[in-house]
C-alpha positions as CSV (number, residue, x, y, z in Angstrom):
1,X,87.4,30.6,-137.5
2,X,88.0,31.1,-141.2
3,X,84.9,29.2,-142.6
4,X,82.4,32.5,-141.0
5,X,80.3,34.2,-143.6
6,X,79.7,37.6,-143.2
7,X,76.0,38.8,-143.4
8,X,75.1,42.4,-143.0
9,X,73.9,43.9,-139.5
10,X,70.3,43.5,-137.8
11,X,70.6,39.7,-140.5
12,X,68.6,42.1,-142.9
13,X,67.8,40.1,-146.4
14,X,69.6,37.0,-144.5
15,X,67.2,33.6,-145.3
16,X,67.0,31.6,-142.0
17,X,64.8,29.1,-142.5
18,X,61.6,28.3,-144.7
19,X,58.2,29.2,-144.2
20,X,54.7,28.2,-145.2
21,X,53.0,31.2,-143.3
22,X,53.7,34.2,-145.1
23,X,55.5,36.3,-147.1
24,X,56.5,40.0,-147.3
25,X,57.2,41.4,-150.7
26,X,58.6,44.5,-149.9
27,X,59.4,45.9,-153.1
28,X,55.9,45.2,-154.6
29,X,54.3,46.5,-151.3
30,X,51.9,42.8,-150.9
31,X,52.0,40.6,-147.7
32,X,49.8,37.2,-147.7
33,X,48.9,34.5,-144.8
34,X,49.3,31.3,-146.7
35,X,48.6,32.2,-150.0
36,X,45.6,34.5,-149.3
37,X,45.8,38.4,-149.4
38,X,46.2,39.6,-145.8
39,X,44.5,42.8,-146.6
40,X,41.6,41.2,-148.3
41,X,41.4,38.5,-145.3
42,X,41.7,41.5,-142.9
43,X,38.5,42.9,-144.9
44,X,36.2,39.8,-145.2
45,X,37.4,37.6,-142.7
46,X,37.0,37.2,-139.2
47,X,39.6,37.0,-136.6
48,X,39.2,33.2,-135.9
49,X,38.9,32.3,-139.1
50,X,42.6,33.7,-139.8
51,X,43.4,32.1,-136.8
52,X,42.9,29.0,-137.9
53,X,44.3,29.8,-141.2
54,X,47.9,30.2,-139.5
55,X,47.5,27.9,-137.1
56,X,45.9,25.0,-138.3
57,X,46.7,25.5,-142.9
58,X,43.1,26.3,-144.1
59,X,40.2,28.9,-143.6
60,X,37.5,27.3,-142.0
61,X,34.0,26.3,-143.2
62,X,30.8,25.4,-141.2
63,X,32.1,22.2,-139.1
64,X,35.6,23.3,-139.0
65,X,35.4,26.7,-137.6
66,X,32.2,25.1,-135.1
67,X,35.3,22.9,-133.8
68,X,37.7,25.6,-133.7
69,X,35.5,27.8,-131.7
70,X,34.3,25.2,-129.3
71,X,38.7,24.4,-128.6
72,X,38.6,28.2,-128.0
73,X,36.3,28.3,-125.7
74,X,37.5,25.2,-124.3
75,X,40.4,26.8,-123.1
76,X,39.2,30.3,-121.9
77,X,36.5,28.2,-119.7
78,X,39.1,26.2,-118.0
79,X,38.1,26.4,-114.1
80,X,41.4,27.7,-112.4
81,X,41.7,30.5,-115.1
82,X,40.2,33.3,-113.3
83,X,41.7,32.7,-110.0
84,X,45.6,32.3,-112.1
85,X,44.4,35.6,-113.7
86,X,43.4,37.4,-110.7
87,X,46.6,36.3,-108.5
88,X,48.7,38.0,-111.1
89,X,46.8,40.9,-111.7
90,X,46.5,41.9,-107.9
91,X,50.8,42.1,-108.1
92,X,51.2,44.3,-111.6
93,X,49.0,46.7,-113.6
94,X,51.1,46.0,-116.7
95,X,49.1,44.0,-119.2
96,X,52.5,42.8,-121.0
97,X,54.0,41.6,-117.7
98,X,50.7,40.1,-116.8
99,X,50.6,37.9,-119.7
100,X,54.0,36.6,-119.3
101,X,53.0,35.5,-115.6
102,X,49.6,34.0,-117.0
103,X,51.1,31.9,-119.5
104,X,54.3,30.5,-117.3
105,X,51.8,30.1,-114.3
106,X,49.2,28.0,-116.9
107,X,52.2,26.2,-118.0
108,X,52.6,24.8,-114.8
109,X,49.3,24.6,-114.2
110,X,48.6,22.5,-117.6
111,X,51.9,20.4,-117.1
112,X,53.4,21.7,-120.3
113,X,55.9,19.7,-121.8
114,X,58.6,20.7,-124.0
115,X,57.4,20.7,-127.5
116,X,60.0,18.3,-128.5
117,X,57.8,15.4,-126.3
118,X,55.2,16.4,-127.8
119,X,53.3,15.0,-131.3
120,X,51.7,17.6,-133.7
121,X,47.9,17.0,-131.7
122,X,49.4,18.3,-128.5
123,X,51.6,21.0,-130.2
124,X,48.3,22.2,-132.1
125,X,46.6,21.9,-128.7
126,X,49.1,23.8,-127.0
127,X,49.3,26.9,-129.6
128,X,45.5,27.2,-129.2
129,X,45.1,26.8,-125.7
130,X,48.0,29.7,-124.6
131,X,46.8,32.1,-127.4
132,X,43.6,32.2,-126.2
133,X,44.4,33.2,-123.0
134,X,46.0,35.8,-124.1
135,X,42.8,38.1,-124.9
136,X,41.5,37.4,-121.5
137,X,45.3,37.8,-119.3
138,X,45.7,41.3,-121.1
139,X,42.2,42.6,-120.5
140,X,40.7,40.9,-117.9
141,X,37.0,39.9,-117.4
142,X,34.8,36.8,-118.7
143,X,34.6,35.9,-122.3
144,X,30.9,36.7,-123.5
145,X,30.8,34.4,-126.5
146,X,30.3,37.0,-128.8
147,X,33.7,36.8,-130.2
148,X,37.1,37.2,-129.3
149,X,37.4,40.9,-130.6
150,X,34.4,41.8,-129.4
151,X,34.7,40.6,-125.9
152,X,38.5,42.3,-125.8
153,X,36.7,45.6,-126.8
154,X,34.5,45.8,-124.4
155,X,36.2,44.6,-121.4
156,X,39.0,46.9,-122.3
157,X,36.4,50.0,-122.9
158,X,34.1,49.1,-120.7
159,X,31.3,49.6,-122.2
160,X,29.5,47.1,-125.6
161,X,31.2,48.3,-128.7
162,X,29.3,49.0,-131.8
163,X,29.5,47.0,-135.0
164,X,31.8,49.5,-136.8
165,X,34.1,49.4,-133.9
166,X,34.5,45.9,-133.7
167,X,34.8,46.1,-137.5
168,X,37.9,48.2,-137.7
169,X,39.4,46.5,-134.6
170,X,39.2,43.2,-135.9
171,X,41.1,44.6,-139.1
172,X,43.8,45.9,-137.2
173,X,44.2,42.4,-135.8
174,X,44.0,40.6,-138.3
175,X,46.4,42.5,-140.7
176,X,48.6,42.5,-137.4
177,X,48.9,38.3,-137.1
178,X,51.6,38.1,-138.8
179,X,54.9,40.0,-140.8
180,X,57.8,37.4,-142.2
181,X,60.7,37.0,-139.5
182,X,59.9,39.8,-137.4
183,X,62.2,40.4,-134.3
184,X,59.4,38.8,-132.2
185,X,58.5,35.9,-134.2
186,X,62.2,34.9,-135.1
187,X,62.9,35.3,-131.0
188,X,59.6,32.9,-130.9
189,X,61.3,30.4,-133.8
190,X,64.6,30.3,-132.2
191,X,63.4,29.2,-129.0
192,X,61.5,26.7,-130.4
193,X,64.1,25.5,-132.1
194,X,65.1,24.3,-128.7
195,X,62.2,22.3,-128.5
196,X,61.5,24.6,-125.3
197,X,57.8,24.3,-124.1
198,X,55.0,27.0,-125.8
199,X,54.6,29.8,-122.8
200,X,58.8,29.9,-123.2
201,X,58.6,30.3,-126.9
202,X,56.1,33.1,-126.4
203,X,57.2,34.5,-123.2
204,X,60.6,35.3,-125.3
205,X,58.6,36.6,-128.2
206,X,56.6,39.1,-126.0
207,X,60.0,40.5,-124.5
208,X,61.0,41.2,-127.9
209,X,57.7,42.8,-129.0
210,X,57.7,45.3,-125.9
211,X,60.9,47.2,-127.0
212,X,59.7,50.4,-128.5
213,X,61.2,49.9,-131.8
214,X,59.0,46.7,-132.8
215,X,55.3,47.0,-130.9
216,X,55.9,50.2,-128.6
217,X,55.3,52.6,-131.5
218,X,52.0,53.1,-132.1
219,X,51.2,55.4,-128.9
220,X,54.4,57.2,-130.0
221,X,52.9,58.3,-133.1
222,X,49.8,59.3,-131.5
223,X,51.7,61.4,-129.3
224,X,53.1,63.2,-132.5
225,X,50.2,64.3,-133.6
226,X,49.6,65.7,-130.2
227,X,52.4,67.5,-130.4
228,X,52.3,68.5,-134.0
229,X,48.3,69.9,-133.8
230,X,48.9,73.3,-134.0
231,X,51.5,73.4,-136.5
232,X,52.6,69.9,-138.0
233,X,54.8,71.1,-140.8
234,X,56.7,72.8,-138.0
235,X,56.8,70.3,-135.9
236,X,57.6,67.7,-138.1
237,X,60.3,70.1,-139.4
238,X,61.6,70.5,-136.1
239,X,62.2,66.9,-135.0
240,X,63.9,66.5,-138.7
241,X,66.5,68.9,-138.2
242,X,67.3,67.5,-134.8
243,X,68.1,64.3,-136.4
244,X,64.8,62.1,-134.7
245,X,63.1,59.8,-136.7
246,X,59.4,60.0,-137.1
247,X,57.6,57.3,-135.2
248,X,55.0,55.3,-137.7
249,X,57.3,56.5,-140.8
250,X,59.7,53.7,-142.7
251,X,59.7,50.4,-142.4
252,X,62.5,48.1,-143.2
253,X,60.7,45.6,-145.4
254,X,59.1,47.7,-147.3
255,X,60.1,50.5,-150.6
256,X,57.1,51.5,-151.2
257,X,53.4,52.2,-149.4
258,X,52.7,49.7,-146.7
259,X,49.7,48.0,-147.7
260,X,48.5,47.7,-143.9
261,X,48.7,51.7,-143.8
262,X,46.1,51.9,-146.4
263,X,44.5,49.4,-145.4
264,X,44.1,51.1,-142.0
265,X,43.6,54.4,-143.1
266,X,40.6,53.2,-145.2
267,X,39.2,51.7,-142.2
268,X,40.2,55.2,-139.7
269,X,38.7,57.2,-142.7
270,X,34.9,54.7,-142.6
271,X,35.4,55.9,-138.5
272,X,35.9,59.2,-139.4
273,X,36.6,62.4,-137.6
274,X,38.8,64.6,-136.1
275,X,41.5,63.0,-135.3
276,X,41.3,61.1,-138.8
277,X,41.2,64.4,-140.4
278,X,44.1,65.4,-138.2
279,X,46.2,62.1,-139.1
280,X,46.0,62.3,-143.0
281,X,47.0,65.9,-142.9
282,X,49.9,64.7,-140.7
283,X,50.8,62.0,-143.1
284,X,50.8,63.9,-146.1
285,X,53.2,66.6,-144.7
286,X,55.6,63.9,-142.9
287,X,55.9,62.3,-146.3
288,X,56.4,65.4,-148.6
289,X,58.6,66.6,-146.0
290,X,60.5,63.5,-146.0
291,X,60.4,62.9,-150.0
292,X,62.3,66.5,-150.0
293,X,64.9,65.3,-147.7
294,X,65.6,61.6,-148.9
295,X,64.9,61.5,-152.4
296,X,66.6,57.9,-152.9
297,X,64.7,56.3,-150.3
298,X,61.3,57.5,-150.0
299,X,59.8,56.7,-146.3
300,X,55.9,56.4,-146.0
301,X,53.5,55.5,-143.2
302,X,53.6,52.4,-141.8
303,X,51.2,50.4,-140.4
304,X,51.9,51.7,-136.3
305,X,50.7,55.4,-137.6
306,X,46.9,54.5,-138.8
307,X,46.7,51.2,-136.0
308,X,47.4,54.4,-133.7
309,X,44.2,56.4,-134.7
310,X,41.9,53.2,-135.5
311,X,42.6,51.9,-131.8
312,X,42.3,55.6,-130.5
313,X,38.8,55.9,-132.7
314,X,37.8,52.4,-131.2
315,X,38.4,53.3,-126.9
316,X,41.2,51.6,-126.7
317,X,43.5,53.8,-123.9
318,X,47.2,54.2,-125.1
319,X,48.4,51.9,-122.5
320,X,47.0,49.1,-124.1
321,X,48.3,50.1,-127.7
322,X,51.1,47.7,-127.3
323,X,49.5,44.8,-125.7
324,X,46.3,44.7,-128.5
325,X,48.9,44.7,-131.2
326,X,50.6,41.5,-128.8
327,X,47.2,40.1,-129.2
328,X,47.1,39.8,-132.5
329,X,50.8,38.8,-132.9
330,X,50.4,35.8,-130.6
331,X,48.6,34.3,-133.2
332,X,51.0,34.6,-135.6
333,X,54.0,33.6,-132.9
334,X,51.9,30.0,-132.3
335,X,51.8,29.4,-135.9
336,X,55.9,29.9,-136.0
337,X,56.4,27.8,-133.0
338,X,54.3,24.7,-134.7
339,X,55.9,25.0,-137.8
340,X,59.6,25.5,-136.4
341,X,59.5,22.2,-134.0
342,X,58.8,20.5,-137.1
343,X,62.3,21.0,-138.1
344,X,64.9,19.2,-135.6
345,X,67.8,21.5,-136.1
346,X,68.4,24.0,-133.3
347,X,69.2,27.6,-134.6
348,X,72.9,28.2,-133.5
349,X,74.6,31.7,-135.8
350,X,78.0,32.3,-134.4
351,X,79.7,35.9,-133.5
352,X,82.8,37.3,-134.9
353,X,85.1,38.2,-131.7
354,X,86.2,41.6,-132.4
355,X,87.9,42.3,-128.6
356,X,91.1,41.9,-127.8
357,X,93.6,39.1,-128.6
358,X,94.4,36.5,-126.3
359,X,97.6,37.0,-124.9
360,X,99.8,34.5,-123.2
């Protein structure tokens, strides 16, 4: 086919489509959701209110976020819920796997149709409804009505977090939501591009999250500093010179500080101790270490390395690392699904065959 257009591996700096949702500037080191500073809404705003943000175009005020809320709840009270919830948790102890049962089994329960069928209501309807099971399917339990990040605290931990706690959590989650055209969220697009129902769209998006180099690293950088706590510079030294890359260091967006690092190390720093204390010492060798070695291309802390030691400083077990950052990243894959069954054009790249020629 001699009309191909070559584009560089992984589609890096390829455009694929237009968005309203965000943007990444990488080289500046700012992200926003809809025109607003991510950080800042990650600071002062609560997780439903960005929620709606992506989902529905516009922060809330009194009446709107009342009605968002009550849909919210709406959809977490629904009466065959817990029974759907329990039948799949009795037959795995994987939270990531159990979500992907909950939100095919709901689809069936609910009748999905594909998105296609449906107008913009039902679409809207939809995205709320499937990503607000997703707080209850991955930590299981009855929603108090204090808040979404509350109640997911404390039926993960067990026990009633404290303000500050649900503080830094929620920031994590927030800044989370959404990243550009993430390998999850562009799985997300492209099957809804299909016009696919939503628990297909974000089934396929939540296989794509789970691989350890998109939303598996943040207990691997904890681990690092556990092995690094006697002597990082060695360690960090050590796994250099072998050639392994330092999970929670670079990102591929960004060429200078990620602004959801500082963020979250502000936030682990307000937690304090020693772990903190332990994880900014970490970071400052890593980097200089780094800097030393790759001069052109310097590689800083990324967001996985401080979500790491806030969700460590909040309870939050390691095993459930992966499917917290999945929680907040639902949000952002409904808001992608909405906006890409506006468009009626399926997504459909070709391959260049590189095998061997047909002979004969």
């Amino acid at each position: 086919m001699s009309d191909l257009i070559d584009v560089p591996r992984g589609l890096n700096g390829v455009v694929a489509a237009e968005t309203t949702i965000s943007d990444v500037d990488g080289d500046a080191g700012v992200y926003h959701y809809r025109g607003s500073s991510a950080v800042e809404l990650a600071r002062t705003r609560s997780f439903e209110d960005v929620w709606q943000l992506l989902v529905v175009g516009e922060l809330p005020d009194a009446t709107t976020r009342a009605t968002f809320a009550a849909r919210v709840s709406a959809a977490q009270a629904d009466p065959a819920l817990p029974g759907l919830i329990a039948a799949v948790t009795a037959r795995t102890d994987q939270p990531l796997a159990a979500l992907r049962a909950v939100w095919t089994l709901a689809a069936s329960a609910r009748s999905s149709a594909a998105l296609y069928d449906l107008d913009s209501d039902a679409r809207l309807d939809e995205a709320i409804a499937f990503a607000a099971l997703a707080p209850l399917a991955l930590a299981p339990g009855a929603a108090g009505g204090r808040g979404v990040v509350a109640d997911y605290l404390e039926r993960v931990t067990g026990t009633a977090p404290d303000d500050a706690h649900v503080r830094a959590l929620s920031a994590y989650l927030v800044a989370a939501m959404d990243h550009g055209f993430n390998a999850s969220t562009f799985t997300a697009r492209v099957i809804a591009s299909t016009g696919a129902d939503m628990a297909s769209c974000l089934s396929g998006a939540l296989g794509a999250l789970s691989g350890p180099l998109h939303g598996g690293a943040p207990a691997r950088a904890l681990d690092s500093l556990d092995r690094a706590d006697d002597d990082p510079a060695a360690w960090i030294a050590g796994e250099l010179d072998a050639g392994r890359r330092l999970m929670g260091f670079g990102h591929a967006v960004y060429r200078t500080a990620d602004p959801r690092s500082e963020l979250l190390r502000e936030v682990a720093r307000g937690l304090g101790g020693d772990r903190v204390t332990q994880a900014l010492a970490f970071q400052e060798e890593a980097e200089r270490q780094l800097a030393q070695r790759r001069p052109e291309r310097p590689l800083h802390a990324n967001v996985e390395f401080y979500a790491a030691v806030v969700m460590e400083q909040c309870g939050i077990p390691r095993a459930m690392f992966t499917p917290t950052f999945a929680l907040a990243r639902t949000i952002g894959w409904t808001a992608h699904v909405l906006e890409q069954a506006r468009d009626p054009k399926i997504i459909r790249p070709a391959a260049r065959y590189v095998g061997r020629v047909l002979v004969g």
